[in-house]
Phi, psi and omega in degrees: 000322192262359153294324171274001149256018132314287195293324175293339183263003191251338206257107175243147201288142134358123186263153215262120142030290175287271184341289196282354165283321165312313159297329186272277183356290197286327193277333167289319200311311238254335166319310188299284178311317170305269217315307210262039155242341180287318193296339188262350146326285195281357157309285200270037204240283162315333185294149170299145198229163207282165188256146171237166199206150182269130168284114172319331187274336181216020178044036173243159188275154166220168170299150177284324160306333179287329187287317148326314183290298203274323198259349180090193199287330182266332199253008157287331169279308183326284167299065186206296176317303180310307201285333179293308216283300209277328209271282178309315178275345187289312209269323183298304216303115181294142177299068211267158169312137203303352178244351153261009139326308180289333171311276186311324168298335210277317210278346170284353171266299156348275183323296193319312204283333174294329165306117159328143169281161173291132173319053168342127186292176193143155210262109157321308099069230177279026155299303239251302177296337173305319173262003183257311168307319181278023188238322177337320219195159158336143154291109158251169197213128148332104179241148189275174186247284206243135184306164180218079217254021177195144171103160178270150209261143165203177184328316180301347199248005155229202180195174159207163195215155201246110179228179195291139164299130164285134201278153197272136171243202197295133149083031174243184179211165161246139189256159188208092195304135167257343150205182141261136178278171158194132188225136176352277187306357168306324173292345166272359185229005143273038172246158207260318168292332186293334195089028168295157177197142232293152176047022170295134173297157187274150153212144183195191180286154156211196200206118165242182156240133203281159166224358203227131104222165186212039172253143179249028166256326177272172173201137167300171221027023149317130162241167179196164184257150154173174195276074228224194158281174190258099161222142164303310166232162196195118194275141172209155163273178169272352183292338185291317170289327181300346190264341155282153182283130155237151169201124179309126148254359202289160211011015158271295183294188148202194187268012167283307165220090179260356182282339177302329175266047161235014188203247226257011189236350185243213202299300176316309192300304173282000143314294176300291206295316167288332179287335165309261212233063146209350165233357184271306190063088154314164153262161186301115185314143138331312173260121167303136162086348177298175157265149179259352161107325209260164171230142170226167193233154218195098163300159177064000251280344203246343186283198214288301203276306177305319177271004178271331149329308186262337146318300186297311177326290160307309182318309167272346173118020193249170192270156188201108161248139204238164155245116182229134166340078160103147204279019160287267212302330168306320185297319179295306185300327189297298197269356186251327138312311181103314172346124187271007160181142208231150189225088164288141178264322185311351135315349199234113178271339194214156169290357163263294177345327173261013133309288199290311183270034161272337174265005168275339186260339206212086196264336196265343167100170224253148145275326196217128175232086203262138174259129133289323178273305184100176163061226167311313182319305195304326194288319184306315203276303179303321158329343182239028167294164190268133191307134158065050135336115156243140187225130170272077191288133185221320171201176185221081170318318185312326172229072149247063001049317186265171191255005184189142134331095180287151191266131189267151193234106189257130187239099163281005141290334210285005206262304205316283180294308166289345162081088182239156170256150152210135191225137167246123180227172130298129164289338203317296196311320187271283158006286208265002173081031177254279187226156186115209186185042163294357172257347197271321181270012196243310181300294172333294194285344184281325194273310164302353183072021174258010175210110160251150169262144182231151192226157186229101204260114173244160156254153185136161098329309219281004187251015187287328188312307183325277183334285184314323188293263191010302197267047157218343169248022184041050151213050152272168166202102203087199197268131218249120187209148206247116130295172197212068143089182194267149198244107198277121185342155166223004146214143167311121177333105186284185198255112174300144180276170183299304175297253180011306201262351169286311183277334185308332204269013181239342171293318199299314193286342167283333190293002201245000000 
């Protein structure tokens, strides 16, 4: 028995003829075609791939042909050259470890911020006089009188009341505002839900000058933005600016136009800047000056945030459609904005009529949508997005009037398959410089002519009520900012040179 289950475990039948040509046929065939697809694999797995280099302007890497397309053929190798030059001394560099990399980064920020800022010229002078008027008279200050949680805001609902200026003491400064905003979102914060309350002070951006200090950060004739109460003048520390958005004008402004750091140099600007290109993210033209393929479409198009929106929207290369009140304002984002195509919605009973002509302008539908507004703009807009769609919720002007936020019925399956984004942010961050570099390209493109503004300018405290009314029954126009008196010089006027006064007088005679 047990020799025969030896043999039966020992014993294998002959394979059968048939089988094995078959089996040798299918195992050459399928041998062959494998072999020579690893090879062409590991060819183009081995080809040399074009070397990229980072571009400075967005930190992404490209090809010396990609630099060429977009910047053209001579100022495309120059950055290309640069960008080698910038690879090689970064590569020179000894390599530290990510925490004490982060050690060094922390202690080189540390140092920038321990430096003193440079010391801004000024006439002692009128310096002197400067301080004697803001010192002269009462502080005054805007107060809401009563919360207001419905209805349009007008004169009756505020008051201002007056108290001495406080002496600057050791590590204080004196501010002394030069103009104030007045902007949309504000109406949320004279609600009783918001946590308003009777005889509470107004607060919102403004633009001062130091005129006092015994701060060693500050200096007179400083200038700065920040989130501050409406008092004309106001003794503050820096801790006081820490708990609040600030941000240095000092040698951007002046006391000529210093109402910019309330619009495209303030709070509208890094709003349009951060809503642009950190939450829409255009894509890259092929080309400067080129078109980029995308359409965005921008609610408010004539207000503070809007017309700067649709400008950077040109600036990259996108097709740009705006919605504005009325055929004035429509006329303005076009011809002075540059907007390729303007939609009065006051023409419009519903969101599919503000559809249809969004799709008469945009027939393939928008990539990109920053809201302002709310209501039909929203329905409208989002109907005509395009698969992988984006919208920049930044305000819903349409209802902070009402007393409660009508409920939107957003069908989040509609997000799933075209993969659509909608992001809602704040500027405070972009504002105050933790993140981007929205004042460094808003200044840049403003000094190039390459952002115009348009302003609706009152004087007073006492025009503020006024102002704020304006941007709900439309009739500011662009970004509404209240000056407070007249402002006195802190340096004598220089003496224009000979060439200078040669060209102004040769601008008047092509301008006659």
């Amino acid at each position: 028995a047990g020799g025969s289950r030896t043999c039966r475990a020992s014993f294998q039948a002959p394979p059968h003829p048939a089988v094995t040509q078959t089996r040798s046929f299918h195992s050459r065939s399928a041998h062959r075609p494998r072999c020579h697809r690893q090879k062409t694999l590991l060819q183009t797995a081995m080809a040399p791939r074009p070397e990229k280099r980072v571009c400075k302007d967005d930190g992404v890497k490209y090809t010396l042909k990609e630099f060429k397309e977009y910047y053209g053929e001579k100022k495309g190798q120059k950055i290309w050259e640069a960008a080698g030059k910038a690879a090689e001394k970064a590569a020179a560099k000894p390599k530290a470890e990510p925490k004490a990399k982060a050690k060094a980064k922390a202690k080189a920020k540390a140092k920038a911020q321990a430096k003193p800022p440079r010391k801004p010229k000024v006439d002692e002078e009128l310096l002197a006089k400067a301080l004697e008027k803001a010192k002269g008279s009462d502080a005054k200050t805007l107060h809401l009188i009563e919360p207001l949680d419905e209805g349009m805001p007008e004169s009756k609902h505020f008051k201002i009341e007056s108290t001495p200026v406080p002496e600057v003491k050791e590590g204080s400064f004196l501010l002394e505002l030069l103009a104030i905003s007045a902007d949309p979102y504000m109406r949320g914060s004279i609600k009783s839900g918001s946590g308003a309350t009777a005889g509470m002070p107004m607060k919102g951006f403004v633009v001062g000058r130091i005129l006092e200090s015994k701060c060693p950060k500050w200096f007179p004739g400083d200038l700065l933005g920040a989130s501050l109460p409406y008092t004309t003048v106001q003794v503050l520390t820096q801790e006081d600016l820490d708990k609040t958005v600030s941000w240095r004008l000092t040698g951007v402004l002046n006391d000529s136009n210093y109402t910019l750091g309330a619009g495209v140099l303030g709070m509208p600007g890094s709003t349009a800047w951060a809503g642009f290109f950190d939450i829409l993210k255009p894509k890259r033209a092929p080309k400067r000056g080129e078109p980029n393929g995308e359409t965005l479409f921008v609610s408010a198009a004539s207000g503070a945030v809007g017309q700067l929106v649709g400008q950077l929207g040109k600036l990259c290369g996108c097709k740009v459609i705006g919605s504005a009140g009325g055929p004035e304002k429509c006329a303005t984002i076009k011809e002075k904005f540059g907007y390729d195509h303007a939609i009065d919605y006051k023409t419009c009973k519903d969101a599919d009529e503000l559809k249809a002509k969004l799709k008469e302008c945009a027939p393939d539908g928008i990539d990109m949508y920053f809201e302002n507004v709310g209501g039909m703009h929203w329905d409208a807009a989002f109907g005509s997005l395009k698969p992988k769609g984006r919208i920049a919720v930044c305000g819903v002007i349409s209802q902070y009037n009402d007393s409660s936020f009508a409920a939107s019925s957003l069908p989040l399956w509609a997000l799933i398959y075209p993969q659509i984004k909608i992001e809602g942010f704040v500027c405070f961050e972009w504002l105050a410089g933790k993140k981007g570099h929205f004042l460094r390209d808003m200044v840049r493109y403003w000094k190039k002519g390459q952002l115009q503004t348009t302003e609706t300018i009152m004087d007073g405290l006492d025009k503020w009520p006024e102002a704020f009314q304006s941007l709900f029954t439309g009739a500011n126009n662009g970004k509404v900012v209240v000056t407070l008196g007249e402002v006195l010089p802190l340096r004598a006027p220089r003496e224009k040179k000979e060439e200078e006064k040669k060209e102004e007088e040769k601008k008047e005679e092509e301008a006659k």
